[in-house]
C-alpha positions as CSV (number, residue, x, y, z in Angstrom):
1,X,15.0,7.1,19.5
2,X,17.3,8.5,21.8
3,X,16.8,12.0,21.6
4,X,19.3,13.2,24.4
5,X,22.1,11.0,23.1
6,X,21.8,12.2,19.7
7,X,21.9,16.0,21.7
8,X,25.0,15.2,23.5
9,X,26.5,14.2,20.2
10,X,25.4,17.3,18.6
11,X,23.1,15.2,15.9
12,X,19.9,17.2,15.1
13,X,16.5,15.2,15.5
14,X,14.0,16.3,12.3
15,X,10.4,16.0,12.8
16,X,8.5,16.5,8.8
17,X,5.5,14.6,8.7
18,X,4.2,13.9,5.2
19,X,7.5,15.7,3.8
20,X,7.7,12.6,1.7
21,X,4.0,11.5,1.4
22,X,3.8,12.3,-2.4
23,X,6.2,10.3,-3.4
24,X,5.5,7.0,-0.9
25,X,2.2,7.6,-2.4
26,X,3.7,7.4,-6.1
27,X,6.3,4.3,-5.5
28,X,2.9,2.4,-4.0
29,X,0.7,2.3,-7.1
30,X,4.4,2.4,-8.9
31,X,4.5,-1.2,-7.2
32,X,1.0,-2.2,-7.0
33,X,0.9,-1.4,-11.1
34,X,4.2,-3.5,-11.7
35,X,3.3,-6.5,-10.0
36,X,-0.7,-6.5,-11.5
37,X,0.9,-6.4,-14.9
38,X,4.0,-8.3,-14.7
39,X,6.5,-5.4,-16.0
40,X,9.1,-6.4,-14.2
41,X,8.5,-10.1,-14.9
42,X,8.3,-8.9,-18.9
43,X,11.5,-6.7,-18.5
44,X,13.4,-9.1,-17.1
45,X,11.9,-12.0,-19.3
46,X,12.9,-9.6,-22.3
47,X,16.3,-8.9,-21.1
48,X,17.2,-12.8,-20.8
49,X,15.8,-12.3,-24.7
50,X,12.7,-14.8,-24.1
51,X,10.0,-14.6,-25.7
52,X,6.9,-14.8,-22.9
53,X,3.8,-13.8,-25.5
54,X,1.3,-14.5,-22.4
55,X,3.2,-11.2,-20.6
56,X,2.1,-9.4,-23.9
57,X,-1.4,-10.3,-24.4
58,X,-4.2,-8.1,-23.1
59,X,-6.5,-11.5,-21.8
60,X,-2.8,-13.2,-20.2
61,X,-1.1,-10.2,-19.0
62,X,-2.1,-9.7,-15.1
63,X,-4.7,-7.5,-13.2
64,X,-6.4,-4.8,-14.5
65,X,-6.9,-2.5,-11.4
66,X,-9.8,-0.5,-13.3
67,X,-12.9,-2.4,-11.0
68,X,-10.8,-4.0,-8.2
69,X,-10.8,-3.1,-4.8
70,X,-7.8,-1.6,-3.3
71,X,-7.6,-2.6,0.8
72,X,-5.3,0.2,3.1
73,X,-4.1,-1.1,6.1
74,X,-3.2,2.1,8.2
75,X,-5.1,5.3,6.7
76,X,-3.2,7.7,8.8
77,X,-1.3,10.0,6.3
78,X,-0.4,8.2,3.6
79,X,-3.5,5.8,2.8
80,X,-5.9,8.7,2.3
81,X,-3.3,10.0,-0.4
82,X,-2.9,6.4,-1.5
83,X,-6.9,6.0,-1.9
84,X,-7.0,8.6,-3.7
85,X,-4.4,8.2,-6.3
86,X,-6.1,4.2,-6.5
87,X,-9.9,5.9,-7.2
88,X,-8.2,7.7,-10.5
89,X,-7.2,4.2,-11.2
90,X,-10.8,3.3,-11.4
91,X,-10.6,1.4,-8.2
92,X,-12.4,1.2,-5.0
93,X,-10.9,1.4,-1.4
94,X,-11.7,-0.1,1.7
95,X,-9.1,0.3,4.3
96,X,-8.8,-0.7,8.0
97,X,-7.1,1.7,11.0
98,X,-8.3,1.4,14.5
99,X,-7.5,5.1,15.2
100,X,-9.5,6.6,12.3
101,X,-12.8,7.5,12.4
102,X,-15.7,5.8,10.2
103,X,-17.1,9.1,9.3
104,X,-13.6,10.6,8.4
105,X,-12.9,7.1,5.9
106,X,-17.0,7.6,4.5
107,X,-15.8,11.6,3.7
108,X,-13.3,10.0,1.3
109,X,-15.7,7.8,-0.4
110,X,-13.7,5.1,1.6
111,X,-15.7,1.9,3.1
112,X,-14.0,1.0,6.9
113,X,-14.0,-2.7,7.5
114,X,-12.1,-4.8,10.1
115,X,-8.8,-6.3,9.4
116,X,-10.0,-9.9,8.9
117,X,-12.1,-8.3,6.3
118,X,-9.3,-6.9,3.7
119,X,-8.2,-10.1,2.7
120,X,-12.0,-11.4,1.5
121,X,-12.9,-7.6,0.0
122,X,-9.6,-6.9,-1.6
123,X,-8.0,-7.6,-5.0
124,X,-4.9,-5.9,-3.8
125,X,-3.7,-4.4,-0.3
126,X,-1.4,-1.9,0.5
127,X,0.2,-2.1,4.2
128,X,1.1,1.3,5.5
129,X,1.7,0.5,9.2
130,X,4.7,1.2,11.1
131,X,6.6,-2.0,12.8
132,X,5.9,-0.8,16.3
133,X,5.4,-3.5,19.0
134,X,1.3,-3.2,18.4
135,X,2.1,-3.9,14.8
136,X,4.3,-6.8,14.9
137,X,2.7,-10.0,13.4
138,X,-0.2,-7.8,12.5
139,X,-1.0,-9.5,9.4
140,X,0.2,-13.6,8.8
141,X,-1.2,-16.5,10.4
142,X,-3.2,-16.6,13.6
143,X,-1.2,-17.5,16.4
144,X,2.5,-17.5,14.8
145,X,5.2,-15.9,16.6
């Protein structure tokens, strides 16, 4: 960001963490539930006027979160709220930031495991991170560009 352009050009530079953190909270689980249980799948499925009874029954119908592990990558200020929200789900959270502290994740009844670790102790993972130059390729195949 180039802060004295924008000031030449009269633009004003806003700095509100978490000002939307409730509701990037809410649109995650929004997402994580839709995809589990196939509703958009079934929407659109019942839109086209198809009949898909395997969106419909309780054994066919996707992932129930209630029991599954929920991994965070990035548990800045967002995944704790995140965490949280997944727990009244029924779900248990292990998440993975360099830059937090083990004791702060074990305060929120959150286990901290390494990055290569999410994959094999998640059902579902949330990726919170930023695209900064750290972050790029951060999760994909080892070694791609």
């Amino acid at each position: 960001m180039n802060i004295s352009a924008a000031t030449v050009e009269s633009i004003p530079i806003l700095f509100t963490p978490r000002k939307n953190a409730e509701a990037v909270v809410e649109y995650t689980m929004g997402l994580i539930t839709a995809e589990s249980r196939n509703i958009v799948r079934a929407g659109a499925a019942f839109e086209r006027e198809v009949l898909c009874t395997g969106y419909y029954r309780n054994d066919l119908s996707g992932l129930e979160l209630s029991k599954k592990a929920l991994g965070i990558i990035e548990y800045g200020a967002v995944g704790p709220l995140v965490g949280e929200l997944a727990k009244g789900f029924g779900m248990e959270v292990v998440a993975y930031d360099p830059y937090v502290s083990e004791g702060k994740m074990r305060r929120n009844s959150v286990e901290k495991v390494g990055l290569e670790d999410i994959p094999r102790s998640s059902n579902v993972v949330a990726i919170r991170v930023r695209l900064t130059y750290e972050a790029r390729n951060l999760i994909g195949e080892r070694g791609s560009p």
